[in-house]
RODO-2510 file (C-alpha; in nm, 4 decimals, decimal comma):
residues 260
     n   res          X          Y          Z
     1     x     9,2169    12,7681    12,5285
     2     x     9,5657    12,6877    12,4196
     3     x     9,5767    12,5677    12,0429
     4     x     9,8418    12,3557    11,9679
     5     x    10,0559    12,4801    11,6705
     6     x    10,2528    12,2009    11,5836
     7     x    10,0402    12,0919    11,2781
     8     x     9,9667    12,4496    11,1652
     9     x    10,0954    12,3175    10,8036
    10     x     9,7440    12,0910    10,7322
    11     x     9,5855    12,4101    10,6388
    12     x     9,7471    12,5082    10,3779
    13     x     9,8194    12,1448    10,3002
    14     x     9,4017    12,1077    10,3387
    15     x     9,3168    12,4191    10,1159
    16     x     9,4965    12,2714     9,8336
    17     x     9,3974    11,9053     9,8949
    18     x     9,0309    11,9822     9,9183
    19     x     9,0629    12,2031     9,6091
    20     x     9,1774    11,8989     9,3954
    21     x     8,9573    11,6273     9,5149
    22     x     8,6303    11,8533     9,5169
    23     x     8,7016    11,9519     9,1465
    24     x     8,8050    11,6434     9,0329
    25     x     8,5146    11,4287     9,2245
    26     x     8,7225    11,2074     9,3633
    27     x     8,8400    11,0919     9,7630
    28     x     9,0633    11,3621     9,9392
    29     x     9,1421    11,0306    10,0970
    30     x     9,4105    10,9905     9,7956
    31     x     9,6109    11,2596     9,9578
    32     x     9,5029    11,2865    10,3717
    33     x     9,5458    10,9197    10,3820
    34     x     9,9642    11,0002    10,2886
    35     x     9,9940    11,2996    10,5011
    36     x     9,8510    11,1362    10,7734
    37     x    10,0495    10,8279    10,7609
    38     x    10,3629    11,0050    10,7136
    39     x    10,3457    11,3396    10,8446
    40     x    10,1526    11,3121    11,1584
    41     x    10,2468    10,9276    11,2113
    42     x     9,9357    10,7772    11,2742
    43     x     9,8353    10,3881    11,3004
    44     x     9,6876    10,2669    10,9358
    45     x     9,3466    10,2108    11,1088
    46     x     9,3308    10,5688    11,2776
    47     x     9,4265    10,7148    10,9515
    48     x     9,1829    10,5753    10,7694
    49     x     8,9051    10,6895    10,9800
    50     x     9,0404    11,0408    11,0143
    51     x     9,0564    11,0609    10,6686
    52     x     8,6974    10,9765    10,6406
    53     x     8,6301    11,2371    10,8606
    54     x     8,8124    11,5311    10,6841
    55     x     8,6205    11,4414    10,4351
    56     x     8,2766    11,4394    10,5906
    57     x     8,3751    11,8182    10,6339
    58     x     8,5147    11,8679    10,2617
    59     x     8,2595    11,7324    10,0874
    60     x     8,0038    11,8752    10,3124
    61     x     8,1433    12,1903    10,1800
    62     x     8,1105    12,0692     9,8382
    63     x     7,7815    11,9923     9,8529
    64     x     7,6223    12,2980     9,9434
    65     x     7,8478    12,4670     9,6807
    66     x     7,7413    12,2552     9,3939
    67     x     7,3644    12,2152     9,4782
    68     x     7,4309    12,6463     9,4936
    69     x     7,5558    12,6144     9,1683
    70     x     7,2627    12,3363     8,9976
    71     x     7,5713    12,0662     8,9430
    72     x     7,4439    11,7921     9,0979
    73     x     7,2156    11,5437     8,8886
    74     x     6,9662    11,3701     9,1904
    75     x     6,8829    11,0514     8,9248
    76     x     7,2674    10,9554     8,9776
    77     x     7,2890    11,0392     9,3186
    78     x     6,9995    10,8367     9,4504
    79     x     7,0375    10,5195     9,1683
    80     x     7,4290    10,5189     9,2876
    81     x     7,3626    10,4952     9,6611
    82     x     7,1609    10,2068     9,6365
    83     x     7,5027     9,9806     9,6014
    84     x     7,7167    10,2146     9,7318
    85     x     7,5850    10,2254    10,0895
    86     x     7,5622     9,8628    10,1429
    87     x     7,9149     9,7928     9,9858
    88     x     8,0721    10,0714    10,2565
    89     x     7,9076     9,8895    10,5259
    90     x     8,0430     9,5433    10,4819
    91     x     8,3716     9,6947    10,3961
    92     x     8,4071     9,8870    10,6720
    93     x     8,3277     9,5622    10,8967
    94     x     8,5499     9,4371    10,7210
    95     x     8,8476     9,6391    10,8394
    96     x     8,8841     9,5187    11,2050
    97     x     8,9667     9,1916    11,0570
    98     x     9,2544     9,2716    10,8091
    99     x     9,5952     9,4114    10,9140
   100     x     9,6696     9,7816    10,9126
   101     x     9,9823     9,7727    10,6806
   102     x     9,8322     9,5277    10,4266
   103     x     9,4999     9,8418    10,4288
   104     x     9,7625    10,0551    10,3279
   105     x     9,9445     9,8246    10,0549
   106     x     9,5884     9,7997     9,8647
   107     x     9,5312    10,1438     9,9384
   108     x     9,8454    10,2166     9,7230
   109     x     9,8197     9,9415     9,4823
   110     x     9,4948    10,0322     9,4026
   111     x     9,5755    10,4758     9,3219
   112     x     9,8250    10,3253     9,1318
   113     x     9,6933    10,1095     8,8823
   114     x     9,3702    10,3234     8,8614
   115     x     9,6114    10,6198     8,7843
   116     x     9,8250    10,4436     8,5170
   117     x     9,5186    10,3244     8,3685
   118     x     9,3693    10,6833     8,3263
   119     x     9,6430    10,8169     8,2329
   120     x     9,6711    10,5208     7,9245
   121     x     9,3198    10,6201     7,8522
   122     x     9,3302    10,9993     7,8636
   123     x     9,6053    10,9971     7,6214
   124     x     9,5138    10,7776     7,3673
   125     x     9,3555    10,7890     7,0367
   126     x     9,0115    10,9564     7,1682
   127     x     8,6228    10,7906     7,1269
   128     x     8,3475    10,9644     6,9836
   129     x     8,1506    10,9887     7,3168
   130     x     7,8440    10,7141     7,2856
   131     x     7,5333    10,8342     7,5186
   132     x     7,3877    10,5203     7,7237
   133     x     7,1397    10,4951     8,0480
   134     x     7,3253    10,2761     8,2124
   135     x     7,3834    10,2230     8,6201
   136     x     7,6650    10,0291     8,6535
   137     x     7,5168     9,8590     8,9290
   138     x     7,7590     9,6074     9,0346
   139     x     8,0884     9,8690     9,0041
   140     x     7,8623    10,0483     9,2183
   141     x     7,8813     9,7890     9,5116
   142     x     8,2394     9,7620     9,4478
   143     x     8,3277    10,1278     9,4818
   144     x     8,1342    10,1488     9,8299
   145     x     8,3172     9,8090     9,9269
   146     x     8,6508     9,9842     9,8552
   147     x     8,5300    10,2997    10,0218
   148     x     8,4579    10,1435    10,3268
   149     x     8,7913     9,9251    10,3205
   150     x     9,0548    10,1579    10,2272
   151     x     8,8418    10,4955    10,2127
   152     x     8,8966    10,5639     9,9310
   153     x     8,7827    10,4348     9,5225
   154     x     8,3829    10,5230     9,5060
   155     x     8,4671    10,8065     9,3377
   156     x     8,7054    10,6443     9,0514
   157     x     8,4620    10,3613     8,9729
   158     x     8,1553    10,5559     8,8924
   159     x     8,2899    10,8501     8,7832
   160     x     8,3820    10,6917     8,4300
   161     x     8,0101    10,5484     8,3859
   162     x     7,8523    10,8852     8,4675
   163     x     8,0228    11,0617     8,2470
   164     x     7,8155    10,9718     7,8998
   165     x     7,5066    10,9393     8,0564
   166     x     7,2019    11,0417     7,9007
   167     x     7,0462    11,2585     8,1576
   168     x     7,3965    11,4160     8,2342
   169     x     7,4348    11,7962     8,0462
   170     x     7,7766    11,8929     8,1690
   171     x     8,1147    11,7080     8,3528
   172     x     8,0291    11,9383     8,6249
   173     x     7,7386    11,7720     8,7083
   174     x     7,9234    11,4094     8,6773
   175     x     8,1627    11,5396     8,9170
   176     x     7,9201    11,7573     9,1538
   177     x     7,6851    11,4056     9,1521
   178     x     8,0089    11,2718     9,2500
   179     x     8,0549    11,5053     9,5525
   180     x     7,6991    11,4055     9,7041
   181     x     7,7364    11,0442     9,6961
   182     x     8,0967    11,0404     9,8180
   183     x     7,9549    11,2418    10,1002
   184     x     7,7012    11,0034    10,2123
   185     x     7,8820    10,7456    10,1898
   186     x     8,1924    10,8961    10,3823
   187     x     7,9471    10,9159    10,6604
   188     x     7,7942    10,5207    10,6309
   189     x     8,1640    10,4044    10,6182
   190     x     8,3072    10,6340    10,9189
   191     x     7,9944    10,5532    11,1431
   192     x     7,9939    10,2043    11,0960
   193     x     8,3864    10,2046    11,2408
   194     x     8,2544    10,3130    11,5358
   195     x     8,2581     9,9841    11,7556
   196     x     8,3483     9,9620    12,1193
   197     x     8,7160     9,9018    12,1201
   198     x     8,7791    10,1732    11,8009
   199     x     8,6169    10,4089    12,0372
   200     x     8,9023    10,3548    12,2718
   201     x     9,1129    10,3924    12,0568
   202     x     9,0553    10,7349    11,9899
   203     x     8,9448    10,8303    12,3472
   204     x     9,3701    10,7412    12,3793
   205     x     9,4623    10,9825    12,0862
   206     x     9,2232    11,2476    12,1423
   207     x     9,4513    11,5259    12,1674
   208     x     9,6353    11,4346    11,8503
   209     x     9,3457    11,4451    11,6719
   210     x     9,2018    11,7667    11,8154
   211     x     9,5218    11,9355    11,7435
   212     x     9,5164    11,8105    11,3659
   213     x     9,1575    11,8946    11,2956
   214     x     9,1346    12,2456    11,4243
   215     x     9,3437    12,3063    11,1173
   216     x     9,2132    12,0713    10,8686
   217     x     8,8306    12,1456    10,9119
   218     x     8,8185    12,4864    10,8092
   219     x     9,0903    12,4165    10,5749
   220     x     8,9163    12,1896    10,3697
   221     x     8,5524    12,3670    10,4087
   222     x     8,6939    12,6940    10,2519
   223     x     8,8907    12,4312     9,9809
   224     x     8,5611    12,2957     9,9775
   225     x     8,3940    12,5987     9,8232
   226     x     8,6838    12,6654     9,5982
   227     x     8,7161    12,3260     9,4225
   228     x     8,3308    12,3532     9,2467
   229     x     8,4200    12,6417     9,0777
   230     x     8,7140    12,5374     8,9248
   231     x     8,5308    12,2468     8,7345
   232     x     8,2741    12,4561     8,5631
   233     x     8,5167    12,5612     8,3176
   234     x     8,7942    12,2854     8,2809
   235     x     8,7982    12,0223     7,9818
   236     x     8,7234    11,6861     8,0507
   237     x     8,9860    11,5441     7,9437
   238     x     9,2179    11,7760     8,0839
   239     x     9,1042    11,7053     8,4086
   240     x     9,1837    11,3040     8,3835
   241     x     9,5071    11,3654     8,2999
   242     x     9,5832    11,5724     8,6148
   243     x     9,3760    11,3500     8,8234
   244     x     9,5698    11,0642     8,6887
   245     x     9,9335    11,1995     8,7530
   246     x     9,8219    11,3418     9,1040
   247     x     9,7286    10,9680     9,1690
   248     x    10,0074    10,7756     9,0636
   249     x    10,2495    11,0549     9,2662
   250     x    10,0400    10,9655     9,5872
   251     x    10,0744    10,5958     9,5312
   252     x    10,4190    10,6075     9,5392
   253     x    10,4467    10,8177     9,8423
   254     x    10,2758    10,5213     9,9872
   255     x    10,4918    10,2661     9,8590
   256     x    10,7516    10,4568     9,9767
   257     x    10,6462    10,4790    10,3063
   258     x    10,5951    10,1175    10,3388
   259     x    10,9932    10,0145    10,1982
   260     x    11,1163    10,2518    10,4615
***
């Protein structure tokens, strides 16, 4: 078998993008969703579903690594999918009704205001921390909505309501929680794309997509592994900061893509 070299850069483009997202619990959609749209040149809709795909695999990875490592709180996970899976099914039917470039306009308007607003919070004066027991039930529905619509935002909604709660120890385990659910959900939203004439779709652009994941799977299994153990030892607020300014650089990657 002949393996086609001509996106050999997605692995080490993977290794570093599954690093990032799987220690700072949030959608290596954020940063596939870009390289695919501008690097490989794929149609919004295809790119959206690949992404989901990688991360099936990345967070996959994750998952083992931080049940492994006891940083995964199963309260959260299983209170959190209760909206989350219903709100990635209707917004993934949603998607074969709204127009590919407009997917990708909210997809960047969205990284980019969440981003600015992080970064506005992560710098200011901070809070003494106030413990609550609180599911946020209806951001919940909201994140899997987004999830299934742009593939991406489940994990920057409930991340910031999981972080003070009462049965949570350690960030690690907000963001290891994190990994779980994003990874079930990844799943709900990527299967329920699967209708007749998306099907055909990729049946056309099969060997595209072969060629691109033979490098990104491993990639981002191996990134997978790596990304839990960085978070076991970074400060919280540390981390929003770089989540927030890897965001806002994405978004207007995106933005540029779209005035080109």
């Amino acid at each position: 078998m002949n393996i086609d070299l001509t996106y050999w850069y997605l692995f080490p483009v993977g290794l570093v993008i599954a690093t990032l997202a799987m220690s700072a619990g949030i959608s290596g959609a954020n940063f596939w969703i870009p390289v695919y749209l501008i690097c490989v040149k794929l149609d919004p809709l295809l790119t959206f579903w690949l992404a989901l795909i990688t991360m099936i695999f990345g967070f996959g990875s994750g998952v083992v690594r931080n049940i492994h490592q006891g940083t995964v709180n199963w309260y959260l996970v299983r209170q959190y999918l209760i909206p989350t899976i219903p709100g990635a099914v209707i917004g993934s039917l949603l998607t074969f009704y709204v127009n590919g470039e407009v997917l990708v306009f909210i997809f960047g308007s969205f990284i980019f205001i969440y981003g600015n607003f992080l970064l506005k919070s992560s710098i200011s004066s901070p809070k003494a921390p106030v413990k609550h027991n609180k599911i946020f039930w209806g951001l919940g529905f909201a994140a899997g909505f987004l999830k299934g619509l742009i593939a991406t935002g489940l994990g920057k909604l409930i991340v910031p309501g999981m972080w003070n709660h009462e049965k949570v120890s350690h960030s690690s385990e907000v963001i290891g929680s994190a990994v779980v659910i994003i990874f079930i959900v990844n799943v709900v939203a990527a299967m329920t794309r699967m209708n007749h004439d998306f099907v055909s779709v990729l049946m056309e652009n099969s060997d595209t997509l072969s060629s691109v994941l033979v490098f990104v799977i491993p990639s981002v299994v191996v990134g997978g592994q790596i990304g839990p153990s960085v978070i076991k030892d970074v400060n919280a607020d540390h981390l929003k900061v770089y989540i927030s300014l890897s965001l806002i650089f994405v978004s207007l990657l995106i933005f540029s893509r779209l005035w080109l």
